[in-house]
C-alpha positions in Angstrom: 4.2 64.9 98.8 1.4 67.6 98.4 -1.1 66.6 95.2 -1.7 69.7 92.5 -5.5 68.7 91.8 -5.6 69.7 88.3 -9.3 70.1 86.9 -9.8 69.7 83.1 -12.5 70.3 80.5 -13.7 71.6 77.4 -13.3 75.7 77.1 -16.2 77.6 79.0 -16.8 74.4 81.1 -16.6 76.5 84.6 -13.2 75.0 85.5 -11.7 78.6 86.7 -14.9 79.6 88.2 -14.9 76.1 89.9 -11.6 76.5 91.4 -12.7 80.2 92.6 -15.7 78.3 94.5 -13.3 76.0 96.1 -10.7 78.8 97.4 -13.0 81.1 98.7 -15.6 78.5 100.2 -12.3 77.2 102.3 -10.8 81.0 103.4 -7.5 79.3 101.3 -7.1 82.5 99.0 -3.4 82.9 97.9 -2.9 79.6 99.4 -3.0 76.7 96.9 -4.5 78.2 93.9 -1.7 77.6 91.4 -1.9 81.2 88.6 -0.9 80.5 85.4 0.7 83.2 83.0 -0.7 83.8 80.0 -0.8 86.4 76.4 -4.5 85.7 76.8 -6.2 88.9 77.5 -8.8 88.8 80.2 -12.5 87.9 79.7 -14.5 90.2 81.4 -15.8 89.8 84.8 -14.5 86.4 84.6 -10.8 86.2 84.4 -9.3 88.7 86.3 -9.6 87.7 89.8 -6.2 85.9 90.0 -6.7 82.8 87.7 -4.2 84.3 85.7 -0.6 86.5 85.6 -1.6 88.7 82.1 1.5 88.9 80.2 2.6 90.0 77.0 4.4 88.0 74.5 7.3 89.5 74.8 7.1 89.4 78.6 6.2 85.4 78.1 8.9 84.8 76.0 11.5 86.4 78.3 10.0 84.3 81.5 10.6 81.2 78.7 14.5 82.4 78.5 14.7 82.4 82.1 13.8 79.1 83.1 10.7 80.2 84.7 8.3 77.5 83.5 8.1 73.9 84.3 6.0 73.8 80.8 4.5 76.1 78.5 1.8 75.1 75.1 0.1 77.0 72.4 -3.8 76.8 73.4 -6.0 78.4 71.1 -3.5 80.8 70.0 -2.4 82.0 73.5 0.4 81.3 75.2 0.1 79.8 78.9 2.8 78.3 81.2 3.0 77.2 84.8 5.8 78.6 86.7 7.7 76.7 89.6 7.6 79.2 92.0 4.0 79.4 91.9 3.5 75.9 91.7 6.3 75.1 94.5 4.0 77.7 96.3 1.1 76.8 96.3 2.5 73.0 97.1 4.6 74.5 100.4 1.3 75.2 102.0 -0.6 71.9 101.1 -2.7 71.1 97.9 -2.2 73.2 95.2 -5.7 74.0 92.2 -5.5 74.3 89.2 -7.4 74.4 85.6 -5.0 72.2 83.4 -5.0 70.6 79.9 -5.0 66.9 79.8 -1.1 67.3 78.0 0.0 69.4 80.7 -1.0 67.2 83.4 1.5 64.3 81.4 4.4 66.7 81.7 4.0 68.1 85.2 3.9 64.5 86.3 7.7 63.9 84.0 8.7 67.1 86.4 7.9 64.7 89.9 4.8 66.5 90.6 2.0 64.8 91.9 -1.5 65.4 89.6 -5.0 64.1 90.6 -6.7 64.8 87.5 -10.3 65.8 88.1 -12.5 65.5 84.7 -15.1 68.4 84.5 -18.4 67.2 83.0 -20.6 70.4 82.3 -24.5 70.3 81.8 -26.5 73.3 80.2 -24.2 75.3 79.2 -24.5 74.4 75.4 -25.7 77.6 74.2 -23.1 79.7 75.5 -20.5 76.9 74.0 -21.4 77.0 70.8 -21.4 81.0 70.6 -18.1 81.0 71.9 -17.0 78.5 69.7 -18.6 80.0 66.5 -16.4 83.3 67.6 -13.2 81.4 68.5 -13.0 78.4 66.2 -9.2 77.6 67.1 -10.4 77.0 70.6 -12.9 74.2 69.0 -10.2 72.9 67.3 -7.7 72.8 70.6 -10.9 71.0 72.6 -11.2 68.7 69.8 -7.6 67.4 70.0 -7.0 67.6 73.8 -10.6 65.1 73.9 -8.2 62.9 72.1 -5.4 62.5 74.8 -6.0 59.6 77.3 -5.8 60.5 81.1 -5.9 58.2 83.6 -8.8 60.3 86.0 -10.7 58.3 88.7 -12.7 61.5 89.4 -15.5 63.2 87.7 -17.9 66.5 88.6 -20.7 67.1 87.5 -20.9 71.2 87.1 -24.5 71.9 86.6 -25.1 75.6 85.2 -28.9 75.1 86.7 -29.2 76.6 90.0 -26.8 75.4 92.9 -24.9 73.2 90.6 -21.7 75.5 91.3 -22.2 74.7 95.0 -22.7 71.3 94.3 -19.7 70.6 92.0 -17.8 73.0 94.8 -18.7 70.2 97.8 -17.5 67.6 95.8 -14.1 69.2 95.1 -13.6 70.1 98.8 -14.3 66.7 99.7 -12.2 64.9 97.5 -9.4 67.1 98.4 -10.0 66.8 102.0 -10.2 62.7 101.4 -6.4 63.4 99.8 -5.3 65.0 103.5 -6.7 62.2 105.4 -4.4 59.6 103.2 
């Protein structure tokens, strides 16, 4: 069975740039990046390479109706859901990415998937934390809870924010999932 490497962290952490690093750096672009759909709106310059199917809420909710999603959750006042095809997609042509909340990786396992939880650990990116979270406080409040949830994850990165950390972090993702294709 293909693994759906599902990288979590804190908000503003670098997981989607992370994953964008790992797709590109392997030429695997609309390959095994697993999109999400969300009522989010895009953040500028950040969001809207293809991390993310933009939806409205009424467009969510009729996906909901259809059966569309293996899960859905509230995060930080947004709605987000993974959607089989797109995960059963990604998964056809080997690994599949993904940035995922610790809760979400519990019920996509109950669905038979196969998760390899990867724990994000940022460094120096504090300041632009806290100013996000002083404009957002229901995303501190979301981060708060999901710290609380216990994931069994034998894998941690380090994603510097000094120079070359991105590549580092990157290398270590690559490898781990290229360790996954040997087994």
């Amino acid at each position: 069975m293909n693994n759906i490497f599902g990288l979590y962290a804190s908000t503003g952490d670098g997981k989607t740039a992370l994953i964008n690093a790992v797709v590109v750096s392997q030429a695997l672009v609309g390959k095994i990046q697993i999109i999400k759909s969300t009522t989010t709106r895009p953040r500028e310059g950040r969001d809207n390479n293809g991390s993310y199917n933009f939806v409205t809420i009424d467009e969510f909710e009729k996906m909901c109706v259809a059966g569309r999603f293996i899960e859905t959750v509230t995060y930080g006042g947004n709605l987000y859901g993974f959607d089989y095809d797109g995960v059963d997609q990604a998964l056809a042509h080997a690994h599949g990415i993904c940035a995922i909340t610790k809760n979400r990786i519990l019920n996509l396992r109950e669905s038979g998937y196969s998760v390899v939880p990867i724990e994000i650990i940022a460094v120096g990116n504090e300041d632009n934390k806290s100013q996000f979270y002083a404009q957002n406080p229901s995303r501190r409040n979301d981060d708060e809870a999901m710290a609380k949830i216990i994931v069994d994850s034998a894998h941690v990165i380090v994603n510097n924010f000094a120079p070359g950390g991105l590549y580092k972090a990157t290398q270590e993702i690559v490898d781990l999932i290229i360790r996954f294709n040997k087994t």
